[in-house]
Residue, then its C-alpha position, 0 to 999 in steps of 0.5 A: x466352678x468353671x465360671x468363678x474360675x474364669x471370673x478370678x482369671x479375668x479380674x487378675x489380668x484386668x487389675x494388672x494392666x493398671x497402673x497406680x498414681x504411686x508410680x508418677x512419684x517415683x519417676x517425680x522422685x527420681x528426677x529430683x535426685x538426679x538434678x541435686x546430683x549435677x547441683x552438688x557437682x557443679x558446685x564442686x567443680x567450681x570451689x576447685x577452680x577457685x582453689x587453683x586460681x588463688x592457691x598454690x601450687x601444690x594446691x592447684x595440682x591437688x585441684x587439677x587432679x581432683x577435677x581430673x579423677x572428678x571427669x573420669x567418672x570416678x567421683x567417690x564424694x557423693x553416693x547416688x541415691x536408689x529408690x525403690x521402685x513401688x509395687x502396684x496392684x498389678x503386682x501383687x494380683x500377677x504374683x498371687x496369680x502365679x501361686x493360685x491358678x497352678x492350684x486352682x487348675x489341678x483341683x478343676x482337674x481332680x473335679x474332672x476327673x472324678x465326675x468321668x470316673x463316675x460316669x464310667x462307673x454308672x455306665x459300665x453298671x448298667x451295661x452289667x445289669x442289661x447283660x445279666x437280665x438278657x442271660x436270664x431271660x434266654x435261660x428261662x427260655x432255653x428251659x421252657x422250650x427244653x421242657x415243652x420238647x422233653x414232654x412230647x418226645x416222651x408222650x411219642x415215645x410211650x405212643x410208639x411203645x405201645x404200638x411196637x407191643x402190639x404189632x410184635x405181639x401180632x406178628x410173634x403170632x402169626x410167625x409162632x403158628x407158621x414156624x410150628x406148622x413148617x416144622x411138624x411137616x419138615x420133620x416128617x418129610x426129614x424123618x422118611x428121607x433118613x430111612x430111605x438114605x440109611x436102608x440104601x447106605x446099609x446095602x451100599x455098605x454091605x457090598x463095599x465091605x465084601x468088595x473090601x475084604x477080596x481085596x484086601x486078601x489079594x493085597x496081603x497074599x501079593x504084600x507077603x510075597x514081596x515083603x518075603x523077597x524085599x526081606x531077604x535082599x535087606x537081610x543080604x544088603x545089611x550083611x554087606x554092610x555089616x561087615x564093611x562097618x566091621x572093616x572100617x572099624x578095624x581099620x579104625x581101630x588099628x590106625x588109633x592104636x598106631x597113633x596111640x604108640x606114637x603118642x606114647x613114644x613121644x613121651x608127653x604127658x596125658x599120653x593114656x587119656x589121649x590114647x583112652x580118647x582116641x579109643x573112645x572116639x573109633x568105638x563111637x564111630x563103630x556104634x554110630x555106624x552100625x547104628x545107622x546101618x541099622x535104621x537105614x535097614x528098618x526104614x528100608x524094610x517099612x518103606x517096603x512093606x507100605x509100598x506092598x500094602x500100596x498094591x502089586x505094582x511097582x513091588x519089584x521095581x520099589x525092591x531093587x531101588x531099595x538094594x541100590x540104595x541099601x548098596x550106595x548107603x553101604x559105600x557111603x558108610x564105608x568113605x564116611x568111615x574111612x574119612x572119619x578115621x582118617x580126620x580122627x588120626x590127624x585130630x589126634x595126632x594134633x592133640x598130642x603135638x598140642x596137649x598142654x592146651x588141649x583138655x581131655x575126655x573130647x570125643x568126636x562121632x560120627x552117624x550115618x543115616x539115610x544117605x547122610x554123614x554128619x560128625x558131631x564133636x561132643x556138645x551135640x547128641x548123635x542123631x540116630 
């Protein structure tokens, strides 16, 4: 393909550097006409001239215009022949040429084409067939060595199986034997230990309990003694105390009833269930009052007679400690009564200056216990 392309090539350009005899005819041709072109014009110029020798005047103007338009070149009488120039081989070969070889170069190029895309082809197949036998041979070895190495970890591991048997089996054995032996003289050895601990604890525990009991009497008889006086202390203290609370309420009460009188003469409304709430509120104070005093009396009375259970020392000192505090208990209750009732007059006393706002049925306690005043507004339970 390549040197028949070549071939066509060189043939063209050698048949278009000849020319052919047609072309001296031409150049022959061409001459010819252009020396009958100067005959004819001379021939002009002179019948001219003659005519204005021999003619008239206006004759000889129409002649010297005539050889003047005649000079200037623009002659109008003859027509200059064209002839056209022949096409040689050459021609027709480069013409021909321009229309094939764009034709011939693009089927070569195709043909090119097509051969390289074959040749890749091929190539990139063999590649493929190459890889896929060199993955299946190494599979097929991977496989084999797998297997070759599955069968002898489980011929060791059945061969390490059985002598893992028999050796525990040997030494659960001799382990069994010894461990029974051990035990039987553990348990006799266990057995006389224990009777001689529980015969020794049996005479320890015999004399712990007659010590025990001597001083138990000797605790109780001292305990009575001085739960007797500790009682009749608590019992004085708590009749002090008592009657202050009665004092306090009574003070309590006659300041709520004055301010209930002055509430009423005010005139406002809810003036009954202001004086009913303060009522309310100096009974609440009593009770909590005495209620305290109560439980202070019984802690004070428990508290003495674990300290004469404790033993006899420090009975007497514990006791007048406990009429001090059962004294400072009873001041207080008294400051917390008064300042309670004090705080209630002034509270009602506010809520009457207040009353449209205010609602009613809010009473106000306060408890006493153990050395603490703490005043409570209703949405909380005393603490007894």
């Amino acid at each position: 393909m390549r040197k028949s392309l070549l071939a066509i090539v060189s043939t063209c350009l050698m048949v278009a550097g000849c020319a052919s005899a047609d072309y001296g005819m031409y150049v022959a041709t061409q001459q010819k006409i252009a020396q009958a072109n100067a005959m004819a014009d001379a021939a002009k110029y002179a019948a001219i001239a003659e005519i204005a020798k021999s003619g008239d005047s206006s004759a000889k103007v129409a002649a010297v215009m005539s050889l003047h338009m005649g000079s200037g070149g623009n002659n109008n009488s003859s027509q200059n022949v064209q002839v056209a120039a022949p096409k040689s081989l050459a021609d027709t070969a480069l013409q021909w040429t321009s229309v094939l070889l764009p034709s011939l170069t693009q089927v070569y190029g195709i043909s090119a084409n097509r051969q390289v895309a074959i040749t890749q082809s091929n190539n990139q197949a063999a590649i493929a067939q190459s890889t896929n036998s060199t993955f299946t041979s190494m599979s097929n070895n991977m496989a084999k060595s797998n297997t070759d190495i599955a069968g002898a970890g489980f011929n060791s591991l059945t061969t390490t199986a059985a002598n893992g048997l028999t050796a525990t089996t040997n030494v659960a054995n001799s382990v069994a034997s010894a461990g029974f032996n051990s035990l039987t003289t553990t348990a006799a050895n266990g057995l006389t230990a224990t009777t001689n601990v529980a015969n020794s604890g049996l005479t320890g525990l015999t004399t712990t309990a007659a010590n025990g009991l001597t001083a138990t009497t000797n605790v109780a008889n001292s305990g009575l003694t001085a739960l007797t006086t500790t009682a009749a202390n608590g019992l004085t203290a708590t009749t002090n105390v008592a009657n202050s609370g009665l004092t306090g309420l009574t003070t309590t009460a006659a300041n709520g009833l004055t301010t209930a009188t002055n509430i009423a003469n005010s005139g406002l409304t809810g003036l009954t269930t202001t004086a009913a709430n303060g009522l309310t509120t100096a009974t609440n104070i009593a009770n909590s009052g005495l209620t305290g005093l109560t439980t202070t009396a019984a802690n004070g009375l428990t508290a003495t007679t674990n300290v004469a259970n404790s033993g006899i020392t420090g009975v007497f000192t514990i006791g007048l400690n406990g009429l001090t505090t059962a004294t400072n208990i009873s001041n207080n209750g008294n400051t917390s009564i008064v300042a309670v009732s004090n705080a209630a007059n002034a509270s009602i006393q506010s809520l009457s200056n207040q009353l449209p706002r205010i609602q009613p049925n809010v009473t106000t306690t306060t408890t006493t216990t153990n050395n603490t005043s703490t005043v409570n507004n209703g949405l909380n339970p005393p603490t007894q």
